[in-house]
C-alpha positions in Angstrom: -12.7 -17.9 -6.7 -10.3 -14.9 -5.4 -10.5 -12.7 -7.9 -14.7 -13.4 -7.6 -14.0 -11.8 -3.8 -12.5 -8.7 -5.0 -15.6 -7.8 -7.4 -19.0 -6.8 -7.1 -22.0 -9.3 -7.9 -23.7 -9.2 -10.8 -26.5 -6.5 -11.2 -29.2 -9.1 -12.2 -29.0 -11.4 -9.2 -31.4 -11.6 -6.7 -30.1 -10.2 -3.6 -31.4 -9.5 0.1 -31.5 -5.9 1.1 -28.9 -4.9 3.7 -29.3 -2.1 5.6 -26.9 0.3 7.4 -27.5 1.9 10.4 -25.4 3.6 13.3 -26.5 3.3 16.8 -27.8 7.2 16.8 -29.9 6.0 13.9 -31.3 2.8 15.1 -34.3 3.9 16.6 -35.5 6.2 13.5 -34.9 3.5 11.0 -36.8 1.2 13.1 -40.0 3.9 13.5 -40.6 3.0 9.6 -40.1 -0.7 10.4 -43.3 -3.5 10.8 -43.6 -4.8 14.6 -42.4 -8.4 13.8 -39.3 -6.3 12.9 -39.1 -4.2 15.6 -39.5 -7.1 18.4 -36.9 -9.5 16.1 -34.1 -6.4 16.4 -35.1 -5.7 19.7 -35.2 -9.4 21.4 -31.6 -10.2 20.2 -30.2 -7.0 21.4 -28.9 -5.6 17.9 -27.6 -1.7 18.5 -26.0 -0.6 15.8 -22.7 -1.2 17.2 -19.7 -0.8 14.5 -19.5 -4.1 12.6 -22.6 -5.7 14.0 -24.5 -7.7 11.8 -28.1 -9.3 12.1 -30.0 -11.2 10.0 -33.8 -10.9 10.1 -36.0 -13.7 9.7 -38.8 -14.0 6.7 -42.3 -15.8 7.4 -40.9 -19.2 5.3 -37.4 -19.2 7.6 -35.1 -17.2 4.9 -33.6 -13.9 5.1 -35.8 -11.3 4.5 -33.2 -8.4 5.5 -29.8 -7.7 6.7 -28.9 -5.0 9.3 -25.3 -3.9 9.6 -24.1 -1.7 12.3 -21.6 1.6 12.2 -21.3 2.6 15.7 -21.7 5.6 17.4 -19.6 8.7 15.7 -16.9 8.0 18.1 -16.8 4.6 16.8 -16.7 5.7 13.0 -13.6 8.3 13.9 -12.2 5.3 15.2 -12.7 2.5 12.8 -12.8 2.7 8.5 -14.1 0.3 6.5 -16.7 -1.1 9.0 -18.7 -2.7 6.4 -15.7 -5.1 5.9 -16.6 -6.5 9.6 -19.8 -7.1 8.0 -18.8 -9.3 5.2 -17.3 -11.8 7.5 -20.4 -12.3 9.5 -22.9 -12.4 7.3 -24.2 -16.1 5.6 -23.4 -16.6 2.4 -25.7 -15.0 -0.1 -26.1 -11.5 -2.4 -26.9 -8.2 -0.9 -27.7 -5.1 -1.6 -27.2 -1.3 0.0 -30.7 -0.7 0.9 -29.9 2.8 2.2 -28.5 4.0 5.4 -25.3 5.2 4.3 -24.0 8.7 3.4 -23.2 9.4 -0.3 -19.8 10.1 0.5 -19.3 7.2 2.7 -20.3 4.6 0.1 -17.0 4.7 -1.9 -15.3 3.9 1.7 -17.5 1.3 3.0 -18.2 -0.2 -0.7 -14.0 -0.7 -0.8 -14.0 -2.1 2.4 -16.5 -4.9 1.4 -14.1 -5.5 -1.3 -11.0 -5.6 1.1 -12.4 -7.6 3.3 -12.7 -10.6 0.9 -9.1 -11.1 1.0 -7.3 -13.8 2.5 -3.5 -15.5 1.5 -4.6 -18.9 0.7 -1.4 -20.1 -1.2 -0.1 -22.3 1.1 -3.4 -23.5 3.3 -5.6 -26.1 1.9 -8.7 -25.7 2.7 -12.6 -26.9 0.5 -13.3 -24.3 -1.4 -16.6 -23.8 0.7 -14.9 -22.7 3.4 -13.5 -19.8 1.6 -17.0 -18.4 0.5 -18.0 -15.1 1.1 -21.2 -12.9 0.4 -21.4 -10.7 -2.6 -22.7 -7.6 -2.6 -24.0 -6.2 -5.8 -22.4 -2.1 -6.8 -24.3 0.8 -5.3 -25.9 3.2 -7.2 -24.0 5.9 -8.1 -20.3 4.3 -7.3 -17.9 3.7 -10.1 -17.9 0.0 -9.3 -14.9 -0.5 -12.1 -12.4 1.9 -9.9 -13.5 0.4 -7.0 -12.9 -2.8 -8.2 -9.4 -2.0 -9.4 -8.4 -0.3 -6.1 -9.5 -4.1 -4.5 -7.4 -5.8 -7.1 -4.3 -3.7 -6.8 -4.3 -3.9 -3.0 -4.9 -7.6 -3.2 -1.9 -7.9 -5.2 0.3 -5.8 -2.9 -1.0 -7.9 0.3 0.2 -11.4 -2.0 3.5 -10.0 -2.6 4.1 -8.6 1.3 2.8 -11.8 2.7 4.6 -14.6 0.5 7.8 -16.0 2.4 11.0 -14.9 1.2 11.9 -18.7 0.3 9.3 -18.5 -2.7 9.7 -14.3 -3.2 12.8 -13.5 -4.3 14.9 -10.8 -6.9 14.0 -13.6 -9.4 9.9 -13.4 -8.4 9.8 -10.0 -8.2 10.9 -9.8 -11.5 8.3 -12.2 -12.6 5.5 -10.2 -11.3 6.3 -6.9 -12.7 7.4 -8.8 -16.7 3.5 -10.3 -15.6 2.3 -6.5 -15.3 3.8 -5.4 -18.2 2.5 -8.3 -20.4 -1.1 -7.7 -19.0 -1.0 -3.8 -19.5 1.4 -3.7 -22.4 4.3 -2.3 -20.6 7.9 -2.8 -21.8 10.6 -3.9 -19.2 14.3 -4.3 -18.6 16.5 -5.3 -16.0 20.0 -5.0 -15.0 21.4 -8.2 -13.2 24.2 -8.8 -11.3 27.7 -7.4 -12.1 26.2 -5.3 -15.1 24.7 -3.1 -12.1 28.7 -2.2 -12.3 28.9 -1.6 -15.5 25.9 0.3 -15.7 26.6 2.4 -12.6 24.8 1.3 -10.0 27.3 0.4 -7.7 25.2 0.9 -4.4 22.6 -1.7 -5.5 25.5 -4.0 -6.4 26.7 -3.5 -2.9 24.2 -4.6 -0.8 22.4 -7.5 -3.0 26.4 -9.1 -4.0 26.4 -11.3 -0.8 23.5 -13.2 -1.7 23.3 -16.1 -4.0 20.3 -14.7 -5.4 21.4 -12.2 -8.2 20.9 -8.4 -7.4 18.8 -6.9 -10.3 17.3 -3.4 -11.1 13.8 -3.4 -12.8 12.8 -0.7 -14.9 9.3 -1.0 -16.0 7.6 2.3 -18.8 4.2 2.3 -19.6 2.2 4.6 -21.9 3.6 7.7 -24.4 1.8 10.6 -23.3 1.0 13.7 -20.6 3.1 13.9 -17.5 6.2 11.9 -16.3 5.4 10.0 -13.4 8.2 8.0 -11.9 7.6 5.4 -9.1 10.4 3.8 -6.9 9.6 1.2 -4.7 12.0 -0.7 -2.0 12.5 -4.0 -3.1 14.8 -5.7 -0.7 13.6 -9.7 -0.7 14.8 -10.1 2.7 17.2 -8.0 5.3 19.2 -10.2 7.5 20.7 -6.7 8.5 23.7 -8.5 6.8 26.9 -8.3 8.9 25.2 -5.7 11.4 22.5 -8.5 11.6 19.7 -8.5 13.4 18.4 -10.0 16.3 15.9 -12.6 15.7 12.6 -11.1 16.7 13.4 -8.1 13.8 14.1 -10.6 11.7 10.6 -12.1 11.8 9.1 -10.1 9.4 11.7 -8.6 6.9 9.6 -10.6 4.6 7.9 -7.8 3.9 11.2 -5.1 3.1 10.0 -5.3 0.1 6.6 -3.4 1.2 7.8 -0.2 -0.8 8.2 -2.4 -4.3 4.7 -4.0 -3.2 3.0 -0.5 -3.0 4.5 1.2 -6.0 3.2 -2.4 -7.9 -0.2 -1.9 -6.5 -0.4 1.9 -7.7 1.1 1.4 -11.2 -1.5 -1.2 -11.8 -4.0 1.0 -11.0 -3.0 4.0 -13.5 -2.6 1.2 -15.7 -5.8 -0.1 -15.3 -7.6 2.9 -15.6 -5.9 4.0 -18.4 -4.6 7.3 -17.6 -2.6 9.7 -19.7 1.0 9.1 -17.8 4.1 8.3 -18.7 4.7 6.0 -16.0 8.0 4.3 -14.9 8.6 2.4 -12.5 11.6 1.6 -10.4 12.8 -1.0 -8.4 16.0 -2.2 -7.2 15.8 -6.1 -6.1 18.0 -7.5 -3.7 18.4 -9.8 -1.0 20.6 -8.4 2.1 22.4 -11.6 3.2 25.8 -12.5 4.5 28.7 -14.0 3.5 32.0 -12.8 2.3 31.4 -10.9 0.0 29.0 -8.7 2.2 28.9 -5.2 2.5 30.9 -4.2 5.9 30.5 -1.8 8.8 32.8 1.5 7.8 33.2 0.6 3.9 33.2 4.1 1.9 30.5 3.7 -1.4 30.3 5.8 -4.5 26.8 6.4 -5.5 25.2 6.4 -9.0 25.3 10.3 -8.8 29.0 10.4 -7.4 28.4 11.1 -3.8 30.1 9.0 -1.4 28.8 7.3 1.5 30.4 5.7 4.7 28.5 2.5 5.6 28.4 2.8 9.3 25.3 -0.3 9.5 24.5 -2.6 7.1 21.2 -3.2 8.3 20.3 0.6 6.6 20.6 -1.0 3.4 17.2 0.5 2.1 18.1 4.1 1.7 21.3 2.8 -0.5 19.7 1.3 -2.7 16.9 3.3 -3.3 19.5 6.2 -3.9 20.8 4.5 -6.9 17.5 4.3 -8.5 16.1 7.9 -7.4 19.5 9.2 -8.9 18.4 7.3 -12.3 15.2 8.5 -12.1 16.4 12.1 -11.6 18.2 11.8 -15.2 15.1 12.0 -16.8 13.7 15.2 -14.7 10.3 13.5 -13.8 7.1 15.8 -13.3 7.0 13.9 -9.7 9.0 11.3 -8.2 7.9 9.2 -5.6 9.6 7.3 -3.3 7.9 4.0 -1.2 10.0 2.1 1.3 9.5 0.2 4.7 12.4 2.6 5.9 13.2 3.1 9.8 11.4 1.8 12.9 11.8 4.8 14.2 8.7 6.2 11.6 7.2 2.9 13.4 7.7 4.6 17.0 6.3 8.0 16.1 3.6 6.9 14.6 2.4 3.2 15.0 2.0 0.8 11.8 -1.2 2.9 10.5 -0.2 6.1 9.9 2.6 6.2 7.7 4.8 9.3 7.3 5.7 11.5 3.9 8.5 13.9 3.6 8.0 16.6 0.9 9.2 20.1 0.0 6.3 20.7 -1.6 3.3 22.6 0.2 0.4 21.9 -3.0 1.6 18.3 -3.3 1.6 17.9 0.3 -1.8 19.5 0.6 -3.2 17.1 -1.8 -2.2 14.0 -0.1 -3.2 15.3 2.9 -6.9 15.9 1.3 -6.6 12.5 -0.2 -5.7 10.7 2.4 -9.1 11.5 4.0 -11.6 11.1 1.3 -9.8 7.6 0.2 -9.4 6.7 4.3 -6.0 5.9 3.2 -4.1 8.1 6.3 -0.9 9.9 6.3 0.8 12.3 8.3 3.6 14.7 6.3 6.8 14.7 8.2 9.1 17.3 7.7 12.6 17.5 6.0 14.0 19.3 8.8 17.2 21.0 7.2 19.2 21.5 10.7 19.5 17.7 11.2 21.8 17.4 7.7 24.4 17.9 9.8 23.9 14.2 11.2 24.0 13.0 8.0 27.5 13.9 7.0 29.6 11.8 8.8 33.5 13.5 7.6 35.0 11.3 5.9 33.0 10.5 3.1 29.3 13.1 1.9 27.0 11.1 3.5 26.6 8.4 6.6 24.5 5.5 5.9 23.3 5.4 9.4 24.0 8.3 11.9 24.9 7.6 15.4 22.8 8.6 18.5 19.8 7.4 17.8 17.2 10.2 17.1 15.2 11.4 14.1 15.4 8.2 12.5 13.2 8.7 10.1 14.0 12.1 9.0 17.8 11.4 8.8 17.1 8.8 6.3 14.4 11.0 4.2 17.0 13.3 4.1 19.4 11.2 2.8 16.7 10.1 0.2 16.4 13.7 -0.9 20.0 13.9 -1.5 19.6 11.9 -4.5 16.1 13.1 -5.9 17.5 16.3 -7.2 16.3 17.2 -10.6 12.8 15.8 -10.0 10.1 18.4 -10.6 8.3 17.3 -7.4 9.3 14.7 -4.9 7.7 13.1 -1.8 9.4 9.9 0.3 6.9 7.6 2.2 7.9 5.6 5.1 5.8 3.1 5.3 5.2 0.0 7.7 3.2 -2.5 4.9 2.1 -4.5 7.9 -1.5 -5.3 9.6 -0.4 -5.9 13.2 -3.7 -7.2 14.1 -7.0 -7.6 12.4 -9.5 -5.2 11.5 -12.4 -4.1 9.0 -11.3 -5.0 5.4 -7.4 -5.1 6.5 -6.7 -8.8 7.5 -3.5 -9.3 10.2 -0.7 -9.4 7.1 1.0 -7.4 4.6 -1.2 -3.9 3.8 -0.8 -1.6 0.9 -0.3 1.9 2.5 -0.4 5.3 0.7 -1.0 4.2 -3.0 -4.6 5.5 -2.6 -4.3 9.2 -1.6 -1.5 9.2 -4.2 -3.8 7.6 -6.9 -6.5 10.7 -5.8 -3.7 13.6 -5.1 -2.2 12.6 -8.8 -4.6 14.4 -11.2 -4.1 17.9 -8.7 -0.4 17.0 -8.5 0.1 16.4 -12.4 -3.3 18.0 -13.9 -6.5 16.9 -14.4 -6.5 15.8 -18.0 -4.2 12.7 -16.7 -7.7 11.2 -15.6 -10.7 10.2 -17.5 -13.3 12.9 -16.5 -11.0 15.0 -15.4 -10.4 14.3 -12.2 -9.9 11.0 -10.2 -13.3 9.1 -9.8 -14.5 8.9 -6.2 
């Protein structure tokens, strides 16, 4: 039934026409319109209004047509994936696009259909009628397959973020990227417990050792030609903040600390999918940030991976650690681009809300992608810059580098820049602080975990690493 939601219908059903307007476009679309249509739209007050939905009436009592609404071009500015509203409102049944729409905003809207199908279900019982949704059969033109595997991999991310820590743990994660690899023919290996001493990850050790749930480092490689692509993805279980712990309304939802490992999943199933011509690997250091005695404590002095030492002034900035024992893995290989996924710092949260993630990168043609991606996929972004004065704040004297610096400002940057302290030897680099949360519903994005970023990245990759990575040429759109 779920993975039904995230596909298109079959070409050869029936299906009712559905047809897209905006509220400038109402009245022209209803000059080519019979009267009994005209007085139907007109006595129940339809306008076009973004996510509006009506159904209009055949002689025998059936649907003869479906009108969905886009707004006025304020509204569209405002709102993505309106089409999504749509889905929700709509009876059961198939549609199809029966115009309406521009050519480029099909890809958008199509997705958002897709999106909108999702729900978590895994712990609600409900009949399985209740959970049925309309279909909608591929437009003409779209590459239905990408745009189906784009639903997939986001529907994926949004199970990860969403399950409770009590059934998504180190041990889970793993699961899901050995499932991954079995699927797409990946190979895997992992580093548990005290071997992450012996193998020289002491910062990973540090921070997962005061949980009874064993600290691991999964290391996933897929495919044997073009480009290396590595992906590092936060994959911290839960964060009590450990002994700098955290009050309980911040505790609510570190559930979903693990966003970053979520993303980088959703992505790497997508070049996976599509079969590109990467060498991908993926990274992802799984741990649990608990208390006990063991913990981690306020003013401890670490040794990194790469050597660099780092003062742990709070515990509860536990992400950048552990990430900087992977990136400084990853850097051993020299990667054509290395990319770096994590729900970081409120203070990225404060700048910029929960939909408009920041990146940090040094370099101006990959940033110029993403930025061109990010608005043809309606995946946003907003580059954030590695500000080389504030490195001062990250060098607390006594050891390189301060986990956490004092006085409160630049949150997210101090932290990016701390990131990039480990990423050198990378070919390209680019850190994304991202908030892999839905606050509150809307089009195609259900209140709940969110994948954010993986899209423009998935677009910007064939002008970051060339274009004979993708089929074609070029990522489809």
């Amino acid at each position: 039934m779920r993975r039904s939601l995230s596909a298109f219908a079959s070409t050869d059903q029936a299906s009712i026409p559905l047809h897209v307007v905006t509220a400038d476009s109402l009245a022209q679309w209803l000059d080519g319109q019979p009267e009994r249509v005209r007085a139907w739209v007109a006595n129940t007050g339809f306008q076009g209004r973004s996510g509006e939905t009506l159904c209009v009436p055949d002689a025998s009592g059936g649907i003869d047509m479906a009108l969905s609404g886009l707004g006025s071009a304020a509204a569209q500015a405002r709102n993505r994936f309106a089409l999504g509203a749509a889905r929700l409102k709509l009876p059961a049944g198939t549609y199809h696009l029966a115009g309406g729409l521009d050519p480029e905003a099909v890809a958008e809207q199509a997705l958002g259909w897709l999106l909108a199908g999702y729900s978590f279900e895994r712990f609600r019982h409900r009949p399985a009628e209740e959970l049925s949704l309309p279909a909608l059969k591929a437009p003409p033109g779209l590459d239905a397959k990408r745009t189906e595997i784009l639903a997939a991999a986001e529907w994926l991310t949004r199970d990860l973020i969403n399950t409770p820590a009590s059934q998504l743990g180190p041990e889970e994660l793993e699961t899901t990227v050995l499932s991954l690899a079995e699927e797409y023919k990946a190979e895997v290996s992992v580093t548990y417990g005290d071997d992450l001493l012996v193998e020289n990850f002491p910062l990973i050790h540090a921070v997962g050792r005061a949980s009874d749930r064993m600290p691991r480092l999964l290391d996933l490689r897929w495919g044997d030609e073009g480009p290396r692509l590595t992906l590092v993805g936060k994959g911290v279980c839960f964060d009590t903040g450990g002994l700098n712990i955290k009050p309980g309304a911040s505790m609510g939802l570190m559930k979903k600390d693990m966003g970053g490992a979520a993303t980088v999943l959703g992505l790497a199933m997508m070049i996976m999918a599509l079969g590109w011509k990467i060498r991908l690997r993926v990274l992802i250091p799984a741990v649990e940030n608990a208390i006990s005695g063991s913990a981690m404590r306020p003013g401890d002095v670490l040794t990194a991976r790469n050597g660099k030492t780092i003062e742990v002034n709070n515990t509860d900035a536990e992400g950048r650690l552990v990430l900087a024992d992977a990136l400084a893995l990853a850097c051993e290989e020299a990667p054509d681009a290395l990319i770096c996924m994590a729900t970081l710092t409120g203070a990225a949260r404060v700048a910029l809300g929960p939909d408009l993630p920041p990146f940090y990168t040094d370099d101006e043609p990959l940033a110029e992608a993403l930025a061109r991606a990010a608005r043809a996929e309606s995946d946003p972004l907003w580059r954030m810059p590695f500000h080389a004065p504030y490195e001062s704040l990250i060098e607390p004297g006594i050891a390189d580098l301060d986990n956490a610096p004092s006085g409160g400002m630049a949150g997210s940057i101090t932290a990016a820049l701390f990131l990039r302290r480990f990423a050198e030897g990378a070919q390209r680099f680019a850190h994304f602080d991202i908030y892999g949360w839905q606050p509150t519903a809307a089009p195609g994005r259900p209140k709940g975990g969110v994948g954010q970023g993986a899209r423009a990245l998935l677009r910007a990759l064939p002008e970051i690493l060339g274009p004979d990575i993708a089929p074609g040429g070029r990522a489809a759109s």
